[in-house]
N, C-alpha and C positions, 0 to 999 in steps of 0.2 A: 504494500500500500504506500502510494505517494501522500503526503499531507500538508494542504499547508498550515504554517505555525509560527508564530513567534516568540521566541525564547522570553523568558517571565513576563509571557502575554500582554505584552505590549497591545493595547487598543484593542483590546478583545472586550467588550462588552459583555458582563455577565446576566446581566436583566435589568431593568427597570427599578427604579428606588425614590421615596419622598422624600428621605431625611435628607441628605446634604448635597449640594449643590457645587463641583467644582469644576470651577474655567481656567486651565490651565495656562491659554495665550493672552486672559484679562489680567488673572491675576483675582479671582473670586471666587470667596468660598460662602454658602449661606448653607443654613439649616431652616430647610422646608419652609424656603422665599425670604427668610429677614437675613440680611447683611451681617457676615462675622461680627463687623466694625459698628452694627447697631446695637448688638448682643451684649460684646465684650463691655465689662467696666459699668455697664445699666442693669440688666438681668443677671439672677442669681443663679449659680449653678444648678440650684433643685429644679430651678425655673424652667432653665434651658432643657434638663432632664425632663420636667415635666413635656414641656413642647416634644420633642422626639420621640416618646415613648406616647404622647395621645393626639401629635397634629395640629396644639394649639398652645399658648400660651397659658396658664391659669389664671383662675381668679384669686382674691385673696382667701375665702372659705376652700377651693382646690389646693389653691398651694401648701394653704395651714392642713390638710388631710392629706395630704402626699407627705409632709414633711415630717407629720406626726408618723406616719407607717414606716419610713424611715431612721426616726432618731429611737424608735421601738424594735429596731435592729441591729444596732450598734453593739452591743454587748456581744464579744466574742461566747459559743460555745462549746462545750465541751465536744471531741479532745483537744481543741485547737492550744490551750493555753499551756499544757504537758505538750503538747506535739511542737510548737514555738521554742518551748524552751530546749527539748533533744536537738531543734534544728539550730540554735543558737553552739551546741555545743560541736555540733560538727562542725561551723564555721561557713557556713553556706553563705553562697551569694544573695544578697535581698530579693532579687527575681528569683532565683531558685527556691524559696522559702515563702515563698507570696504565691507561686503555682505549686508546692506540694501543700500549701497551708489551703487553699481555695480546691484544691480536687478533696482534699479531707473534708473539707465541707457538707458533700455527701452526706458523712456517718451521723450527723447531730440534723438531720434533713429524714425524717418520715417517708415524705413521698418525695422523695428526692429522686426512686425510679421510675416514678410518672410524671416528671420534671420535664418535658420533652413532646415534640410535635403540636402544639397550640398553645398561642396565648393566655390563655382559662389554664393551663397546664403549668405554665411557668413563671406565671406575672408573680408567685409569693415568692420564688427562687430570687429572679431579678430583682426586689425590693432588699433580700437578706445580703446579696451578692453585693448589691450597689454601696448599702449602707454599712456592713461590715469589714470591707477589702481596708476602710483606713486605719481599723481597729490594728486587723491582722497587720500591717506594716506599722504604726507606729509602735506596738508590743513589740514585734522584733527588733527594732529600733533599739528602744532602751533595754530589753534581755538583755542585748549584745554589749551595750554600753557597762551593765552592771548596774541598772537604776530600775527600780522598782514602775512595772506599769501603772498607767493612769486609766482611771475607768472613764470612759464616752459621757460625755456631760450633753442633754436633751434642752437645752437653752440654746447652744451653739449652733450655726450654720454647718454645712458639710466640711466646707475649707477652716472654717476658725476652728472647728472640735477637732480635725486631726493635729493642725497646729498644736492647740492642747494638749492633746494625748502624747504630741511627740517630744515636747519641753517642759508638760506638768506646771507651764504660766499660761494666762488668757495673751491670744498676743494681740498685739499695737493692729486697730483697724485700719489701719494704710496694709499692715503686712497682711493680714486674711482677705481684702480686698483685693487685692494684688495676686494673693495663688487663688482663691475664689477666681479672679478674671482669668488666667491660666488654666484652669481646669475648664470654662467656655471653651476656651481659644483652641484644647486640647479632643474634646468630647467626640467628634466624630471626625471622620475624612475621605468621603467614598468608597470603596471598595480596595481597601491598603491591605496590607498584607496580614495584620491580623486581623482584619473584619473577614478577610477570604478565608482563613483559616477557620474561624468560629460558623461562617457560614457553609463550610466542608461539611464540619463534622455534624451540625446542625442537620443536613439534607440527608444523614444517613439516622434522623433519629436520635441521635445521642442525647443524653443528656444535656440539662442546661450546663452544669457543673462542669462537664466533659467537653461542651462546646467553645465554653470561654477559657478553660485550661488549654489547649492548644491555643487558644488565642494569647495570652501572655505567653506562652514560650514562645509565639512567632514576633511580638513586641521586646522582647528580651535582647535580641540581634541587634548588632552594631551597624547596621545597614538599614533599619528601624528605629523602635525606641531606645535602642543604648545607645546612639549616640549622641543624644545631650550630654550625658556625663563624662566620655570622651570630651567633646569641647571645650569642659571645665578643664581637665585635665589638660590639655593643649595649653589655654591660657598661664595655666600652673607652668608648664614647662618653659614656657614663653617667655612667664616674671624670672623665672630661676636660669636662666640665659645670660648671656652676655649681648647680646644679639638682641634688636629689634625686631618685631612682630614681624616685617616684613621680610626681614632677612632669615629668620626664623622659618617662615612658610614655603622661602624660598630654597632651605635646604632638605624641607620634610616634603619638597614637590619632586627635590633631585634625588631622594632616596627611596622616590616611588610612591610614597604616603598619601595616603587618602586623608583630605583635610576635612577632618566633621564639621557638620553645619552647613555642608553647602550642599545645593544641587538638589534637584528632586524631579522624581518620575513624570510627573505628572506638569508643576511652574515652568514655564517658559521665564516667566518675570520672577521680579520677588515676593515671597509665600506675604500674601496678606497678612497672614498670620505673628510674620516674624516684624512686620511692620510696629502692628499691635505692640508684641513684646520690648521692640526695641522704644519706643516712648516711656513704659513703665520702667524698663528696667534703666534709661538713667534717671528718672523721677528718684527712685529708690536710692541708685549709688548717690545722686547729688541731693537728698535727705541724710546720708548717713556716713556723707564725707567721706567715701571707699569708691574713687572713681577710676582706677586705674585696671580693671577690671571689665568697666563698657570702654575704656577709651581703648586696649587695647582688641578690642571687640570691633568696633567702628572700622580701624585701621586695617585690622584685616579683611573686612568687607569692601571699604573699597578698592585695597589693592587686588582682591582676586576681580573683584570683576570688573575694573580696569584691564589687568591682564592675563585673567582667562576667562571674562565675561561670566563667570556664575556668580550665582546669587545665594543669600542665606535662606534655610528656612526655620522651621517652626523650633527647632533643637537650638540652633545658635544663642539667640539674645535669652531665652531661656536658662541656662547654664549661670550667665554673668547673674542674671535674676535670682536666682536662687541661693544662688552661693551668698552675696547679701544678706537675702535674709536669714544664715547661719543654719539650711537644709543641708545635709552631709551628703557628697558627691552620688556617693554609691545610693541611695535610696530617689534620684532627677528617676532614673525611670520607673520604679515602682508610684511615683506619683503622674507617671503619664499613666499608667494602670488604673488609679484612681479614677482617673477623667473617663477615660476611654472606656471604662469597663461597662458605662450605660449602653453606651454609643455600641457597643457588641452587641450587646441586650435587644436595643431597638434594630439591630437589624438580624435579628433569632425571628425575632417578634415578625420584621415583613419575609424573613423566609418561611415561617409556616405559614401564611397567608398563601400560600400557593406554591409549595413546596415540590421539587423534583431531584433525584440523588445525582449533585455534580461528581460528573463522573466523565472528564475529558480522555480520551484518545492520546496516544503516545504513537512515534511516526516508527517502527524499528529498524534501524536500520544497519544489524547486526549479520551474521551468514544465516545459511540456507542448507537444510540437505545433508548434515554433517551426522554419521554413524558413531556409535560407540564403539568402542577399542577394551576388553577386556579388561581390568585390576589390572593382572599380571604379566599384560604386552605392553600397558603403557613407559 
């Protein structure tokens, strides 16, 4: 069989979708018709989750009933809190520990095996899944640290209560405003590589639990969600140089190196996204006198795409952002997890609306015709 095909399916359209909208030669992204750039920094995260998971924006008795079914989830269950801690003791990576902590899930879930093939089926999973994911990561957090967890406080928003949970202070509402707007800007993105992963396992039936556990291991990848924390780490390498940012990038471009933060499948232009981030995040550095960090940021945005025309995206100004606000490098992606993990959700949710088991063709193009030869002639 001849086939055609393109190699990580470039412009292959998978089916039709409401949730989010992206024009890769504009430079726009929406969710289900309102502008990233109307969303980010007005609308609250729950909000936003609210709109993609039901089509609309809420009202305020909506929002207060989604929010309430939410912060009534927040409490890790059992075995997660014994299970955190053996995974603290092996030394695991925070993604590592955030997908075997979310497939354990299951066990403290009833119907966890009728979790699967319709909305009515999974909408209490998604509510536990969405609302607990910040628990599971800030507990690991501090295990690891040697500080006693903080239980989930139901006053707080989605973004300020993990804050909480992960430094045991209420923080500064510029800083929970700010990963509040980060988790908008973060929540969905077409059909990326882990929304196609949760949507796989999804069309064979899987569980919810199963569906969005491949989906963070396919976010986990440094061609994905790791590389924001990579970028941090770049700029670390970059202060601790002798060398300028730019001469800096100019020797990790001569040794082959793939510079994080730039480039994406899908932008012709620069990621709307990273627009966003790049506004807050020197807001932030020039509130808290630590600028050296977006200016080195800046500078290498415009030398690369001065001279090799790429652009940042959604990873880049993120990185410098966080780091600010005193998040620990290694947990930048488990809090794209956070975001993202509705944004999975609501597209489970439009795969069983009309479900069929993707299941693409492979072209082979190996031999023909070839006999076995005995154990003992070969």
């Amino acid at each position: 069989m001849t086939a055609d095909y393109n190699p990580g399916l470039d412009g292959i359209v998978l089916g039709p979708t409401e949730l989010s909208g992206v024009d890769g030669e504009a430079g726009v992204l929406t969710y289900r018709g309102y502008p990233i750039e109307e969303l980010a920094g007005t609308v609250s995260y729950e909000e936003t989750v609210y709109l993609l998971w039901y089509g609309e924006l809420p009202t305020t008795a909506e929002l207060d009933a989604f929010s309430e079914k939410l912060t009534a989830n927040r409490a890790l269950p059992e075995p997660l809190p014994t299970l955190l801690a053996e995974l603290v003791k092996s030394n695991d990576d925070p993604m590592d520990a955030v997908r075997t902590a979310v497939s354990a899930l299951t066990a403290s879930d009833p119907d966890a095996g009728e979790a699967a093939g319709s909305r009515d089926d999974t909408e209490g999973a998604a509510i536990r899944l969405t609302a607990v994911l910040p628990t599971i990561i800030a507990t690991y957090v501090r295990l690891r640290d040697g500080d006693e967890p903080v239980d989930p406080r139901d006053d707080l928003g989605h973004a300020a209560n993990f804050l909480y949970m992960l430094t045991g202070e209420e923080p500064e509402p510029v800083v929970a405003d700010t990963l509040d707007m980060a988790l908008v800007l973060h929540l969905d993105h077409g059909i990326n590589a882990s929304t196609f992963s949760g949507k796989v396992n999804a069309s064979t039936l899987a569980t919810v639990y199963s569906s969005v556990t491949g989906s963070l291991a396919a976010l986990s990848g440094p061609l994905h969600g790791g590389a924001n924390a990579d970028v941090m780490r770049m700029l670390q390498a970059v202060d601790a140089s002798d060398k300028s940012p730019t001469e800096w990038v100019d020797d990790a471009i001569a040794r082959g190196d793939r510079i994080p933060g730039f480039g994406h499948r899908v932008y012709q232009v620069k990621d709307p996204r990273a627009i966003v981030l790049q506004e807050r995040s020197k807001a932030l550095a020039e509130a808290a006198g630590e600028t050296k960090w977006y200016e080195y940021s800046t500078e290498i945005e415009g030398y690369l795409a001065e001279e090799k025309g790429i652009k940042p995206n959604v990873d880049f100004y993120s990185s410098s952002m966080y780091y600010v606000m005193d998040i620990p490098i290694d947990i930048y992606t488990p809090i794209f997890a956070i975001s993202r993990m509705a944004g999975w959700l609501a597209h489970l949710f439009e795969q069983y609306e009309d479900n069929r088991l993707i299941r693409p063709l492979g072209d082979y193009v190996g031999e023909h015709g070839k006999t076995v030869t005995p154990l003992d002639e070969r």
